[in-house]
VOPA-258791 format. One line per field, with one value per residue: residue number from 0; residue in three letters; x, y, z of N, C-alpha, C, O in turn. Coordinates in Angstrom, 2 decimals. Example, Ala and Ser with C-alpha at 12.3 -4.5 7.8 and 13.67 -1.06 7.14 Angstrom:
BEGIN
drengu	0,1 $
roro	Ala,Ser $
nX	13.19,12.85 $
nY	-5.69,-2.25 $
nZ	7.80,7.08 $
caX	12.30,13.67 $
caY	-4.50,-1.06 $
caZ	7.80,7.14 $
cX	13.20,12.90 $
cY	-3.30,0.03 $
cZ	7.80,7.87 $
oX	14.24,13.41 $
oY	-3.32,1.14 $
oZ	8.46,8.04 $
This chain:
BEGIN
drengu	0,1,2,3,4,5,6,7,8,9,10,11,12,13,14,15,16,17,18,19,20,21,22,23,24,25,26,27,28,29,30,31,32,33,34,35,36,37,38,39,40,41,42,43,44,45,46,47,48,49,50,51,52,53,54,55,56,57,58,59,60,61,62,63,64,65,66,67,68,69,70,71,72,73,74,75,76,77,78,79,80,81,82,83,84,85,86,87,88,89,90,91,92,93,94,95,96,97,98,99,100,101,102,103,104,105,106,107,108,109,110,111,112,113,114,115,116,117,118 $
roro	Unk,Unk,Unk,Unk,Unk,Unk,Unk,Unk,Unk,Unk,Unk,Unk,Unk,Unk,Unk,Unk,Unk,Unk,Unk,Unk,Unk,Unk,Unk,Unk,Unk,Unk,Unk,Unk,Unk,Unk,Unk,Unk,Unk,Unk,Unk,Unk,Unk,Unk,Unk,Unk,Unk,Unk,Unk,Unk,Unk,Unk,Unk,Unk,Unk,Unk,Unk,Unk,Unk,Unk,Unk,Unk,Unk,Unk,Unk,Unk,Unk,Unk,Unk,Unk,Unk,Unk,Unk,Unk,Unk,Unk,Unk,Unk,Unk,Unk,Unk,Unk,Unk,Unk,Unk,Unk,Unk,Unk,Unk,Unk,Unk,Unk,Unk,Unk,Unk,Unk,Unk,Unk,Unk,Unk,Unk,Unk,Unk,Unk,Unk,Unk,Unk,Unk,Unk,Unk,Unk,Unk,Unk,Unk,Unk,Unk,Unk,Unk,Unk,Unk,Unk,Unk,Unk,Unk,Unk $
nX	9.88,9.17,11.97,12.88,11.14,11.10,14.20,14.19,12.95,10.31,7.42,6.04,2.90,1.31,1.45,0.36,-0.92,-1.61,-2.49,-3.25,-4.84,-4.20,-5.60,-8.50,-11.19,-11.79,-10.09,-9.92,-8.38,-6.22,-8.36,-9.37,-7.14,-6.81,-9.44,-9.26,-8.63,-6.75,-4.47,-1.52,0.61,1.03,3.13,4.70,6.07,6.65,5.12,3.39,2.37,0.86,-1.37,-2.11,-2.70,-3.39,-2.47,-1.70,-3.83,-4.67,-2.44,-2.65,-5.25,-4.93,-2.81,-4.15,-5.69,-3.55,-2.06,-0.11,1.82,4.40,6.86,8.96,10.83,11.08,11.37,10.61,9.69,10.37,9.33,6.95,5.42,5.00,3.71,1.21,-0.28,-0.22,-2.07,-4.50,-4.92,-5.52,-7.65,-9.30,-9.92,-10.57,-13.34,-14.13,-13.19,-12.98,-11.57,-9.31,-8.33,-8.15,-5.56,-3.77,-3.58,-2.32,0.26,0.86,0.95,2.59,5.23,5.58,6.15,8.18,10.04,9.96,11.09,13.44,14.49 $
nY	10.12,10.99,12.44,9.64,8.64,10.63,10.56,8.07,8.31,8.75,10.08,12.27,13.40,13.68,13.83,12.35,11.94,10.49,9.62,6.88,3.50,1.17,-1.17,-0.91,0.01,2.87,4.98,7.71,8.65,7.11,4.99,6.82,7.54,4.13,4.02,5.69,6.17,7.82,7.10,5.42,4.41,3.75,4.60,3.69,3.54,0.85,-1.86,-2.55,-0.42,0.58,-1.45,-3.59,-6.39,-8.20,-7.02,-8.28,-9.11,-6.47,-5.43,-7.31,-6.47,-4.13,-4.37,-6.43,-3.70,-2.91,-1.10,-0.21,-1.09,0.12,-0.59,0.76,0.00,-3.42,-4.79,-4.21,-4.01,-5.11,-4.11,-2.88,-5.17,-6.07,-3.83,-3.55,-6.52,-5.50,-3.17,-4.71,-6.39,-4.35,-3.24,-5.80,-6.03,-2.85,-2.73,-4.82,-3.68,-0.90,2.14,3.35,1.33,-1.07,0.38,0.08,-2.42,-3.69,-2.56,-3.30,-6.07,-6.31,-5.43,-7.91,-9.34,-9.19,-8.97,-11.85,-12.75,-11.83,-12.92 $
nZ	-6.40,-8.95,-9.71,-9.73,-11.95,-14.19,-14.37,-15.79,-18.38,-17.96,-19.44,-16.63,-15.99,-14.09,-10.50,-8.09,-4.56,-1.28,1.61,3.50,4.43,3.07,2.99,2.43,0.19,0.40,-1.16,-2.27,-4.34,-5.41,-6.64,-8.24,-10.06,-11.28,-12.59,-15.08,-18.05,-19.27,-18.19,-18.39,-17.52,-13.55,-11.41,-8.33,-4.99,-3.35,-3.52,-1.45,-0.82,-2.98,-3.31,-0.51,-0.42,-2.75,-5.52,-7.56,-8.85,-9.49,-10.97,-13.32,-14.55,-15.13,-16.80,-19.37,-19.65,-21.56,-19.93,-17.15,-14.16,-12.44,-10.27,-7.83,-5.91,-6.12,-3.78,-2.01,1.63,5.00,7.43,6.11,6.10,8.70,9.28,8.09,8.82,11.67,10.88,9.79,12.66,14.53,13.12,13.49,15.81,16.55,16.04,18.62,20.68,20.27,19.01,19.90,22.46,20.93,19.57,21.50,22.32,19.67,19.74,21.93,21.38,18.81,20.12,22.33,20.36,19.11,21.17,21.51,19.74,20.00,21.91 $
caX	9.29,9.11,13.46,13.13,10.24,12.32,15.66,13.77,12.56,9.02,6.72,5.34,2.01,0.43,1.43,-1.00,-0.34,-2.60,-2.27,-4.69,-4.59,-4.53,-6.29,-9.68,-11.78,-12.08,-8.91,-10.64,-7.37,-6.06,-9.64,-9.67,-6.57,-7.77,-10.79,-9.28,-7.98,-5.87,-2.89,-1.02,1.60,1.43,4.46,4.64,7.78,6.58,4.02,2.25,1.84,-0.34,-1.85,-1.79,-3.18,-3.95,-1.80,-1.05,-5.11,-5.37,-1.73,-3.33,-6.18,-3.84,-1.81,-5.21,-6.35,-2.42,-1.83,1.63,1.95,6.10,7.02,10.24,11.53,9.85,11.83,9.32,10.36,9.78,8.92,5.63,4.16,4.45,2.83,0.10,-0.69,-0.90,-2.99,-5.12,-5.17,-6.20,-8.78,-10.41,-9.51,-11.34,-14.92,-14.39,-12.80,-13.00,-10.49,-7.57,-7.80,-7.59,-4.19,-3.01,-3.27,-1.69,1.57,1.29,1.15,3.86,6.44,5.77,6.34,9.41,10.88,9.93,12.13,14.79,15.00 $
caY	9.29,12.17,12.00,8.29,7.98,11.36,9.59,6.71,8.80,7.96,11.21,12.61,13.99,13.98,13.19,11.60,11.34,9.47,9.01,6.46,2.62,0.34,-2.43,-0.58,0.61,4.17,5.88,8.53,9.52,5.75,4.88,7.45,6.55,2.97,4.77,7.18,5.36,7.90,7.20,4.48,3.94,4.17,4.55,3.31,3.18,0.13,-2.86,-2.64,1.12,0.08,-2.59,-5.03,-7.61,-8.78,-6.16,-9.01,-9.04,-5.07,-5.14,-8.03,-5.83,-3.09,-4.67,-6.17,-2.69,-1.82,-0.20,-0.52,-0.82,0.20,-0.43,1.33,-0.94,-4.80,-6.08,-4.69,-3.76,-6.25,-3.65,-2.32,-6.49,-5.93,-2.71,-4.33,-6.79,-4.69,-2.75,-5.62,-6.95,-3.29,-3.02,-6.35,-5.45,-2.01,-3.55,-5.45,-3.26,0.78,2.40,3.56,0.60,-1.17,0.77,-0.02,-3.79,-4.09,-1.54,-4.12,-7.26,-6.10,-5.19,-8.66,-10.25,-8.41,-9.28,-12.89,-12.84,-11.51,-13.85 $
caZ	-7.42,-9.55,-10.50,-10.42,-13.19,-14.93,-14.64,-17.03,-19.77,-18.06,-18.75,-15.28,-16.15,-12.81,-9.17,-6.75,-3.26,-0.74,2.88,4.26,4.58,1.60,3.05,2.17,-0.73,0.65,-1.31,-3.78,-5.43,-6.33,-7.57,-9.46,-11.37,-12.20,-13.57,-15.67,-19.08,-20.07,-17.44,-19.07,-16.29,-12.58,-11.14,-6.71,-4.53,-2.84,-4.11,-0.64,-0.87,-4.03,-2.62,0.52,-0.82,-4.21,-6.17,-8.46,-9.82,-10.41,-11.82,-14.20,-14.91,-15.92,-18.15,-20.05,-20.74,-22.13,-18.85,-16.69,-12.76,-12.31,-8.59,-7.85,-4.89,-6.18,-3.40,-0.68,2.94,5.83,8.15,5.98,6.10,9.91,9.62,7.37,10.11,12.56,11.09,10.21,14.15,14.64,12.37,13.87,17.34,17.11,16.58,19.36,21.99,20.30,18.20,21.18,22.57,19.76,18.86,22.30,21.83,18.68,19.91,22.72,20.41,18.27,20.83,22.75,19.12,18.60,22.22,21.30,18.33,19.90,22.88 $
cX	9.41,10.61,12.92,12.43,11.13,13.72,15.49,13.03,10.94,7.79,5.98,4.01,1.31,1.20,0.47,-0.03,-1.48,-1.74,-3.35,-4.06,-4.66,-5.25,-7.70,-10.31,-12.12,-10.75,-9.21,-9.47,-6.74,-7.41,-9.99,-8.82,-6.72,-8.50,-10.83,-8.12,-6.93,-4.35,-2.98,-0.21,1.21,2.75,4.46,5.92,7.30,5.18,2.75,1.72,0.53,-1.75,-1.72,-1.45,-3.68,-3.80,-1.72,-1.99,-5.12,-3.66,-1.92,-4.09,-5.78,-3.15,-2.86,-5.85,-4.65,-1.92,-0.05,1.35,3.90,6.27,8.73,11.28,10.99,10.47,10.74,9.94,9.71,8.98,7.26,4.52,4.15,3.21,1.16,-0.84,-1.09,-1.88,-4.63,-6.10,-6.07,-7.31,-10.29,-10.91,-10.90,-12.76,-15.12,-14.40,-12.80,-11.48,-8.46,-7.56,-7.09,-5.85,-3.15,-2.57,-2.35,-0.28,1.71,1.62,2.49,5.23,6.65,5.90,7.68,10.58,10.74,10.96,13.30,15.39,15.75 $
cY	9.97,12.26,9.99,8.02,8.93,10.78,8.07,7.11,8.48,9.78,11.38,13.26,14.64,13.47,13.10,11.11,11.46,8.98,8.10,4.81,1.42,-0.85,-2.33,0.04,1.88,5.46,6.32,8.36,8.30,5.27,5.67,7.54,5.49,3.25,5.00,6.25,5.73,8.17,5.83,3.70,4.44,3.60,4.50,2.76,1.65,-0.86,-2.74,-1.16,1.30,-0.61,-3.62,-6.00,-7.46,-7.51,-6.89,-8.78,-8.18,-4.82,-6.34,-7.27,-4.66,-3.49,-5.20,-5.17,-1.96,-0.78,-0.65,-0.09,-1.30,0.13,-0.21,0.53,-2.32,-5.23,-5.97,-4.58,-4.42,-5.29,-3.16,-3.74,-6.21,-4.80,-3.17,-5.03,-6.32,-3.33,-3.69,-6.17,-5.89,-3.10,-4.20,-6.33,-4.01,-2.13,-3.95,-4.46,-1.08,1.26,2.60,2.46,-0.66,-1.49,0.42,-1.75,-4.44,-3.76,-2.66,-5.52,-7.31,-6.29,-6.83,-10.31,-9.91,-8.82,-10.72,-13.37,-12.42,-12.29,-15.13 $
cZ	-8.78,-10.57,-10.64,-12.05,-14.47,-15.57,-15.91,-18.33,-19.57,-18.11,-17.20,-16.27,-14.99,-11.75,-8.13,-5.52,-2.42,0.61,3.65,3.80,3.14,1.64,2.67,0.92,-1.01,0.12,-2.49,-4.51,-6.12,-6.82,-8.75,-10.65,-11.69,-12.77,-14.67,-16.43,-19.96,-19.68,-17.70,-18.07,-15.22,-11.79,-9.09,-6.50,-4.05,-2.90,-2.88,-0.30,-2.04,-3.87,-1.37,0.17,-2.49,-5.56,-7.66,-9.50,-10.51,-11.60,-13.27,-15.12,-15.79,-16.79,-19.46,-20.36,-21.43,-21.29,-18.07,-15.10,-12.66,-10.75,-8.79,-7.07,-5.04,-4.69,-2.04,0.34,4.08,6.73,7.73,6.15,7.98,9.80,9.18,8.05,10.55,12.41,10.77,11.45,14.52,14.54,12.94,14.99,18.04,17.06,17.51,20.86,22.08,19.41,19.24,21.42,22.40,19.43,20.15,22.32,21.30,19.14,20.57,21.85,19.71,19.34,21.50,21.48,19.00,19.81,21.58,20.75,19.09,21.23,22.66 $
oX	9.80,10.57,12.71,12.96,11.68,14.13,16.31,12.61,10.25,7.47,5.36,4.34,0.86,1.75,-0.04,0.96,-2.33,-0.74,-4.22,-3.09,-5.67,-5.55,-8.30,-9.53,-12.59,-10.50,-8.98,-9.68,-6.68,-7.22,-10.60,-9.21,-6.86,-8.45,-11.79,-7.13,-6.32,-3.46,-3.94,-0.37,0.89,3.17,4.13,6.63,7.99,4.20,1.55,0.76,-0.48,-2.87,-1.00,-0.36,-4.28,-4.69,-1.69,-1.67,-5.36,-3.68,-1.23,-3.81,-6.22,-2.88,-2.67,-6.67,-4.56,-1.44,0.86,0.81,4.47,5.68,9.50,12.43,10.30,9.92,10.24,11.06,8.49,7.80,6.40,3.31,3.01,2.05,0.17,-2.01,-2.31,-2.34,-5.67,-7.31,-7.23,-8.08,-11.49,-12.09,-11.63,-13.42,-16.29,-15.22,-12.71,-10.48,-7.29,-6.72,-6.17,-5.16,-1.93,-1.41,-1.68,0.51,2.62,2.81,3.35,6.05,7.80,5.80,8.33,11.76,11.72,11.67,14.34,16.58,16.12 $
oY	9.27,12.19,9.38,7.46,8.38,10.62,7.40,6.31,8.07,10.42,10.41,13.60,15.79,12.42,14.02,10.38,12.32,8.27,8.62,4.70,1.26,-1.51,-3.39,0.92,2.26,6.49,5.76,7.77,8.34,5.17,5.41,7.60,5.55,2.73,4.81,5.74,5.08,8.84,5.10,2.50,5.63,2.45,5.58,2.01,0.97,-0.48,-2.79,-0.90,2.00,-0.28,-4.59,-6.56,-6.56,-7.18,-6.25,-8.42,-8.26,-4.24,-6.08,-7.29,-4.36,-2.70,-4.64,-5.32,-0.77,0.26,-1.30,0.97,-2.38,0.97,-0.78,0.39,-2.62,-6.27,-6.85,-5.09,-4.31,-5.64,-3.05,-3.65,-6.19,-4.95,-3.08,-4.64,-6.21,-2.65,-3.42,-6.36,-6.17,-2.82,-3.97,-6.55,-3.96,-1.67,-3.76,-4.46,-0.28,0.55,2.22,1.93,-1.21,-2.49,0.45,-2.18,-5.35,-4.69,-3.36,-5.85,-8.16,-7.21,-7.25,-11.53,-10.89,-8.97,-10.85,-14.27,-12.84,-12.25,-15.80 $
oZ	-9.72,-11.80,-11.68,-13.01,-15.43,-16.72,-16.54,-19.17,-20.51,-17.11,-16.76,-17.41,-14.92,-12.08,-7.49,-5.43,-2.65,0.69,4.35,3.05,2.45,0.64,2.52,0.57,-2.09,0.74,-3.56,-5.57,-7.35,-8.03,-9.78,-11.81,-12.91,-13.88,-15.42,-15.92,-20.81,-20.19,-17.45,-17.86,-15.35,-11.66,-8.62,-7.17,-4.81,-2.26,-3.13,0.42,-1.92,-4.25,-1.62,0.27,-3.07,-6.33,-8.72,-10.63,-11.71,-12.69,-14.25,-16.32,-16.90,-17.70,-20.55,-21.26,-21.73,-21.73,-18.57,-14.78,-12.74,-10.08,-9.57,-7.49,-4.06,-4.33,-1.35,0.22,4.16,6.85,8.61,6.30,8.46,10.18,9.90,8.12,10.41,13.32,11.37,11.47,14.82,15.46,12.93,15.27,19.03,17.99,17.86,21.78,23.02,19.34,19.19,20.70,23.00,19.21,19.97,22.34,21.78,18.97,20.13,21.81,19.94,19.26,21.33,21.61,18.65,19.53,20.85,21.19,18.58,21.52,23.62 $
């Protein structure tokens, strides 16, 4: 990310990196850039790495305070809206049934989605 934003004459100041799910409110280190008024641009390989869902609002929100959300790939990779889903199914899954089994569900869900498709 780092050469790409370089390669565009885009200063780096900071890099933030964040492993954890985007469907939730619990990601200190992206909260805390929205926060923090004096990063002008954020720069994300992939719109759903930003956001899941409703990327469109906070990149709204950002551009009303003079701010900039740059996504490096707009076009988006099919494989992360599966992943998205399934973690979704997951997420409503493990209330019901516990977190493993849960993850066993979904692996199962997927794969008998994926044979579907290819029959």
């Amino acid at each position: 990310m780092t050469v790409w934003a370089t390669g565009r004459r885009i200063a780096v100041d900071r890099v933030v990196t964040e492993v954890g799910p985007a469907l939730n409110g619990h990601r200190k280190r992206f909260l805390a850039l929205l926060r923090d008024p004096s990063v002008s641009t954020i720069v994300v390989e992939h719109r759903g790495r930003f956001a899941c869902f409703g990327a469109e609002y906070v990149e709204a929100a950002l551009s009303g305070q003079g701010r900039r959300l740059l996504v490096v790939d707009s076009a988006g990779v099919d494989d992360d809206r599966v992943g998205d889903v399934a973690e979704i199914v997951a997420s409503l899954c493990a209330r019901r049934y516990g977190r493993g089994a849960a993850a066993d569900r979904v692996r199962r869900a997927v794969e008998a989605t994926i044979e579907d498709d290819l029959a």
